[in-house]
N, C-alpha and C positions, 0 to 999 in steps of 0.2 A: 767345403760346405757340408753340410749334413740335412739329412732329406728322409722323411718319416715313411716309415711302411703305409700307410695311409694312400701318399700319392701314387706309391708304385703298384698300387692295387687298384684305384683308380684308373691310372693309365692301362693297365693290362684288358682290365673291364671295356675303354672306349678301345681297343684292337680287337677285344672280341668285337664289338659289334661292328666296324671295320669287317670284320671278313663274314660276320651273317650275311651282313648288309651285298658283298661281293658274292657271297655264292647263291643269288638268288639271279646273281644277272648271268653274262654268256660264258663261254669257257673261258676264251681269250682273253682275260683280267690282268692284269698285274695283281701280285702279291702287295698288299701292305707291307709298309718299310714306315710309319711313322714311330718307332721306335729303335731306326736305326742311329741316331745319335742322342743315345738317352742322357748322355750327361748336359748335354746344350740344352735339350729339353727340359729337363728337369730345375735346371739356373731360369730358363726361361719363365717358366711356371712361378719357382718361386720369387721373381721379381714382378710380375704381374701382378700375384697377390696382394702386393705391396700394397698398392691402390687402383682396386678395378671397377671403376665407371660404370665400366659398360656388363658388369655381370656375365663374363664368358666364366664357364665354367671350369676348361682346362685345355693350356696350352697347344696340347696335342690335336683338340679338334679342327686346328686351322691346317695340319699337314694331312687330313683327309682326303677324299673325297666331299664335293658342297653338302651331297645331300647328307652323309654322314656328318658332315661340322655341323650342318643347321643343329643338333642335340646339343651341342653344347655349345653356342654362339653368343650366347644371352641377349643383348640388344643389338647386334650388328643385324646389319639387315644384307650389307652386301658382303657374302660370302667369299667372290675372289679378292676381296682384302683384308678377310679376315687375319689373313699371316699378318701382313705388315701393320694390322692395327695393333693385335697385340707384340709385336714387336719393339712399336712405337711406345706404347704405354709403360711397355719393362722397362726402354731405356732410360725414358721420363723419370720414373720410380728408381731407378739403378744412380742416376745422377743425382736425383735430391736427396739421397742416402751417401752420396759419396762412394759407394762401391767400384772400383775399376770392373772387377770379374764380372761382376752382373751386367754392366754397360756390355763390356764385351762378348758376354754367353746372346746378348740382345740382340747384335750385330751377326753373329754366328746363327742364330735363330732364324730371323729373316734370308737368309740366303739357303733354305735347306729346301732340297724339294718334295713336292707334294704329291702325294700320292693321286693317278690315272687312272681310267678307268681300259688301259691296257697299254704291253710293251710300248714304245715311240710314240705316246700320245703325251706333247706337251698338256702344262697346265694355263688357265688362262691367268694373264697378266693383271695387276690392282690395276686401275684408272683412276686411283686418286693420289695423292700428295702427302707423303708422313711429315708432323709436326718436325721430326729431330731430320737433320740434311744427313746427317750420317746413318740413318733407317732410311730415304727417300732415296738415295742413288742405288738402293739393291734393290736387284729382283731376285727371288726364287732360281734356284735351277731347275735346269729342265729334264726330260728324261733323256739317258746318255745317248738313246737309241732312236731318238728323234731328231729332226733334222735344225728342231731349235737349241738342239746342245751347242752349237758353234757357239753361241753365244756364252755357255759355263765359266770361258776362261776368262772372258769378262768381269764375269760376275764376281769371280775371287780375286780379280784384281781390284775392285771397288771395294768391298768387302776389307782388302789390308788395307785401302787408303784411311777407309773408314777408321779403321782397330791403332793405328799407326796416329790418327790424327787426336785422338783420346790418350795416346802416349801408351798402347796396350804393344805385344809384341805381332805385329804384321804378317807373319807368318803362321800363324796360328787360322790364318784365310783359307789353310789347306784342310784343314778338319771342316771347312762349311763342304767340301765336297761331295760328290756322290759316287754313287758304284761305277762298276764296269759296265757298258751295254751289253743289255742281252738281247735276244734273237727275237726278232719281230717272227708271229704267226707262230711262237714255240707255244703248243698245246698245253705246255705246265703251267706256262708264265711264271714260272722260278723265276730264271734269266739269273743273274746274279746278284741279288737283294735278301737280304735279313732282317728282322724285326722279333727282338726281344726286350722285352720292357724290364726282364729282371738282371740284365749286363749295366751297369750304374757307368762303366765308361761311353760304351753305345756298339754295338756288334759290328759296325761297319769299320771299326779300327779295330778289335779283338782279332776280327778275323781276317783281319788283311784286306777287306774291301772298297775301303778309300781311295777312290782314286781322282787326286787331284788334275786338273786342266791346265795347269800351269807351273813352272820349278819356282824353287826358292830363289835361283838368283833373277827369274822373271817380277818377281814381286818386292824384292830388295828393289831391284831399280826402278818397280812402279811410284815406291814410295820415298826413293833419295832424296827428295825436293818438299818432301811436308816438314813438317818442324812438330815433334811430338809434342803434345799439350796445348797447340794452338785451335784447335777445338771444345766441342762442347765438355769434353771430360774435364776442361780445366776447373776448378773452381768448385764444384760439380756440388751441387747441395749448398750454395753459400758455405758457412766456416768447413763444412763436410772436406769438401776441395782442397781446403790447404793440405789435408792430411795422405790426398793421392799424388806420391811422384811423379816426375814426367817419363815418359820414354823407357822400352821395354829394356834396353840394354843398360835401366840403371833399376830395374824393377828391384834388386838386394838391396840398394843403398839402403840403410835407416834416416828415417827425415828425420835432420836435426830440429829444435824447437827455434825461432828465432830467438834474437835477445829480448829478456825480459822488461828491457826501459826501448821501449819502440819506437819514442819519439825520439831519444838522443840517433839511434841506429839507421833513423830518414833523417834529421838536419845533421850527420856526418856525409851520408853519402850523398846528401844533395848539395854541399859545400864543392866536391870537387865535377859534380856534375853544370851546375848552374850558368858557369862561362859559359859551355858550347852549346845547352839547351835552352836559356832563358828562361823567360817566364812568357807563353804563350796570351793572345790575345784571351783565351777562354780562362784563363789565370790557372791552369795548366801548368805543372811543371816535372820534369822527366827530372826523379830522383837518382837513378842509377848511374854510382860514381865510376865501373871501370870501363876502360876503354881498350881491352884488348881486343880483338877482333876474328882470331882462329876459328874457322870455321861458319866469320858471320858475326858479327855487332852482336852484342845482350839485348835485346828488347827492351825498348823505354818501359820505368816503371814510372806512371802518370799519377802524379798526388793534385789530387781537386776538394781544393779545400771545401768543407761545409755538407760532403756526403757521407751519407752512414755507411758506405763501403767506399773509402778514398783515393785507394790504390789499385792501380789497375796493370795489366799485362797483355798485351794482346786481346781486349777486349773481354778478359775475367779480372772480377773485381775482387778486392780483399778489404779486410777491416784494419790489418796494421802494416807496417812498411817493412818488417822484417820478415813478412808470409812471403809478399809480393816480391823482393830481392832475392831473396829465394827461389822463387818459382821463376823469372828472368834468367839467375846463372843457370838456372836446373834448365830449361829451355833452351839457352848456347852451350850449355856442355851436347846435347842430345844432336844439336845442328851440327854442332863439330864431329861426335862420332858415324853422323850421318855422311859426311862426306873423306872422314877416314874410311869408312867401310869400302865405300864407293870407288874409292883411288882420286878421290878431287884433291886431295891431299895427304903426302906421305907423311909418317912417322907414327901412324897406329893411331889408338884411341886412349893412350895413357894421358897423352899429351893435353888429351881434352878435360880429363878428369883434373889434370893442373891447373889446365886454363878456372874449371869450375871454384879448387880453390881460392884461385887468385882474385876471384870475382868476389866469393865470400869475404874474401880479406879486404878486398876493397872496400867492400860494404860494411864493415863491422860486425860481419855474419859468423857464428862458428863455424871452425873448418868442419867436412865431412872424416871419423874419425877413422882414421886408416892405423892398424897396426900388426906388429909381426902373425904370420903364418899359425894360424891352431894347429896345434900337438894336442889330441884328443885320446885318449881312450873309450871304448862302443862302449855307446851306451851314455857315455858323458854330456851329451847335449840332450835337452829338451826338445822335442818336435811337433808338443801341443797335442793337436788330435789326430795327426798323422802317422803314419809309422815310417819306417825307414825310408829315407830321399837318395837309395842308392844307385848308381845310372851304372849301364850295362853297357858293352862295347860287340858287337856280334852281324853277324850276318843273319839276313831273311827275317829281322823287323819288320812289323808290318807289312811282309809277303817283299820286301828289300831285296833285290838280289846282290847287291852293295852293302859293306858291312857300315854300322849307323848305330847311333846313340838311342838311348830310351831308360825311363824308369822303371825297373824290375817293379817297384811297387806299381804297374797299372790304375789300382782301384784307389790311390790319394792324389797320383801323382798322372792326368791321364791326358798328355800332351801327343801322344803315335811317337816314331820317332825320327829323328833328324839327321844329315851327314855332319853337321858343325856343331861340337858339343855347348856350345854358349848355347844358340838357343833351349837344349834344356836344360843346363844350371840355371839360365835367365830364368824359364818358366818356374824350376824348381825352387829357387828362393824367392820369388812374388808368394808362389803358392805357402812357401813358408809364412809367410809376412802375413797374408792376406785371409787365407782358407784357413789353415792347422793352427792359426794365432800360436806361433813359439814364442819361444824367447826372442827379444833382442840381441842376447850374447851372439843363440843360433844362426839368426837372419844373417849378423854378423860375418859368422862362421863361414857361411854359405856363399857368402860374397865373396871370401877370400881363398873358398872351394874351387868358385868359379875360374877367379884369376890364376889358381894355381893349374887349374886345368889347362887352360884357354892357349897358357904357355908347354902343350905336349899336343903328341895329337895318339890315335886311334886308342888301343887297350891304354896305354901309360896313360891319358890324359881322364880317363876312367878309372883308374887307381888314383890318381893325384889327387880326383874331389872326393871318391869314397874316401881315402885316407883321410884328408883334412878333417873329413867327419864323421870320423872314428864308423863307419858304415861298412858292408861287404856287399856285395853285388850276390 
């Protein structure tokens, strides 16, 4: 995404007055930190804008201090929910745009915390209810240094349920996190917190300050049991929706287009469906002809005849039948890698990408196009507005004392970094797809970057994806 000089000067403006506003009160303050995750910030902001009701002025004023937000609150009257209102409102606007990242930066948004008025001093909790369930089960973190921090690791576990049930990548709950605690009655009130509004990733991951409340494989298992896209991101904008895939571990694929005769493409697959599903009393009938079951049945695709959206998937609706079949395989491919991941079932997650075929072919869907290994020379692929997607292999990433993956380019590419390098090829080719608009050759490319990594592990599987894409580290 791309974000004008304009806002970042704006934000710098509301931290000054952020710290007028704190050094007229006692010593013992906390530093402002509302610009310690400037990149979430900033996605947040610009999906607000989208459509904002309620005339707050900017994002940033809800991670203040009240008295400092009431400046920029526009018509909210109650201040401890000013976070989650505009949180709610981005995701609102993120969905009717169809946007995954902005849904997601929304979600990352509402869980960040807010600035006190000193070390160990929680902030008070919203008392009301956000429209979106996936903005309404988060709260805010606390400060690390108080004694409501038990509760953080909570809070990023709700947080991947959340990112997880939009089909975004769940682990990504670790960037909602906050700092280290610092020392209660420490006369600086440093403690260890940052805030600069001109780090476009956000300073608390530049500088190694992140520090999550929970591991990856705590939040992998919180989230083994959702089924990606079976939430509000499905759909998400009416036609918008069809065009965001499910599930973070398919974030490269390229959505193919269904077939262009969409009626023949629902009365085939409802020929071999119709035996076992009938035709329901509501005259209802479950189009979806396979019936393999790896990892869990396809989701019924419900054709009701006489709606201007007739096809449905777990409760997101579509206009033609070859969206919705689609969006059903894409939905049990994602169930099945979910409990490959998990050990619910051996043989990896290739097996499920078959099964995905199988399902298309069922359906008279095209297959997803899979083919040999990019042989690139630098330089040769398009990357849109980004610059190089090349991933590093190294010890004391993000302050890591463990060697871990990460994208050298931080400022396109600004996921922290990881021990499994899937999830950053995953991030890295969404971000392709999504933010830098490449090529589809690219997004391509990236997919097969990914697989060729996935099969090495530490420095090789770091060469194997720069290589594919013609990149150096």
């Amino acid at each position: 995404m791309k974000y004008g000089t304009a806002l970042v000067a704006l934000a710098g403006l509301s931290s000054a007055r952020e710290i007028n506003l704190y050094s007229r009160k006692a010593l013992k303050r906390e530093v402002p930190q509302e610009h310690s995750h400037e990149a979430t910030l900033r996605a947040a902001n610009e999906a607000l804008k989208l459509d904002n009701p309620l005339n707050i002025q900017d994002a940033v004023f809800a991670l203040l201090g009240n008295a400092a937000a009431a400046d920029g609150a526009g018509d909210v009257t109650n201040l401890d929910c000013l976070q989650q209102i505009i949180a709610d409102q981005a995701f609102t606007n993120a969905k009717a745009a169809g946007d995954l990242e902005l849904m997601t930066q929304a979600i990352l948004y509402r869980a960040l915390e807010r600035n006190t008025g000193s070390v160990g001093l929680a902030s008070v909790l919203c008392n009301e209810t956000a429209t979106n369930p996936e903005i309404a089960n988060i709260q805010q973190h606390q400060d690390p240094a108080s004694p409501e921090a038990a509760g953080n690791a909570d809070i990023e576990l709700e947080v991947a349920k959340s990112l997880a049930s939009i089909g975004a990548d769940p682990l990504l709950a670790l960037n909602s996190a906050t700092f280290p605690p610092g020392e209660i009655g420490d006369p600086t009130a440093q403690g260890n917190t940052c805030n600069d509004a001109e780090d476009p990733q956000g300073c608390i991951i530049t500088l190694g300050l992140l520090t999550p409340a929970v591991t990856e494989d705590e939040i992998l298992a919180a989230v083994a049991d959702i089924t990606p896209g079976a939430g509000a991101g499905n759909d998400a904008g009416g036609d918008a929706g069809d065009a965001v895939d499910d599930g973070a571990g398919d974030a490269c694929n390229v959505v193919v287009q269904p077939p262009t005769n969409e009626t023949d493409a629902g009365a085939e697959a409802g020929t071999g469906a119709e035996a076992g599903a009938g035709e329901a009393a509501t005259g209802t009938v479950n189009v979806q002809a396979f019936t393999g079951s790896l990892g869990g049945v396809a989701p019924a695709v419900e054709s009701t005849a006489g709606s201007d959206r007739p096809f449905s998937v777990n409760g997101a609706t579509f206009t033609t039948a070859g969206a919705a079949l689609q969006r059903s395989c894409s939905v049990q491919k994602n169930a099945c890698a979910n409990a490959a991941n998990s050990g619910q079932i051996e043989g990896g997650t290739q097996q499920c990408e078959d099964q995905e075929n199988e399902c298309r072919a069922a359906n008279n869907l095209k297959r997803r196009r899979r083919s040999a290994p990019f042989r690139r020379q630098a330089g040769a692929l398009d990357f849109g507005s980004c610059g190089s997607p090349a991933i590093q292999f190294a010890v004391g990433l993000d302050g890591r004392k463990e060697a871990s993956f990460q994208n050298v380019n931080t400022a396109d590419f600004n996921h922290g970094s990881a021990q499994a390098i899937r999830i950053i090829t995953d991030f890295t080719c969404s971000k392709l797809q999504s933010s830098c608009d490449a090529s589809e050759e690219t997004v391509q490319a990236c997919q097969q970057a990914s697989q060729a990594a996935q099969a090495a592990e530490g420095q090789a599987a770091a060469d194997a994806f720069n290589s594919a894409l013609g990149v150096s580290a």
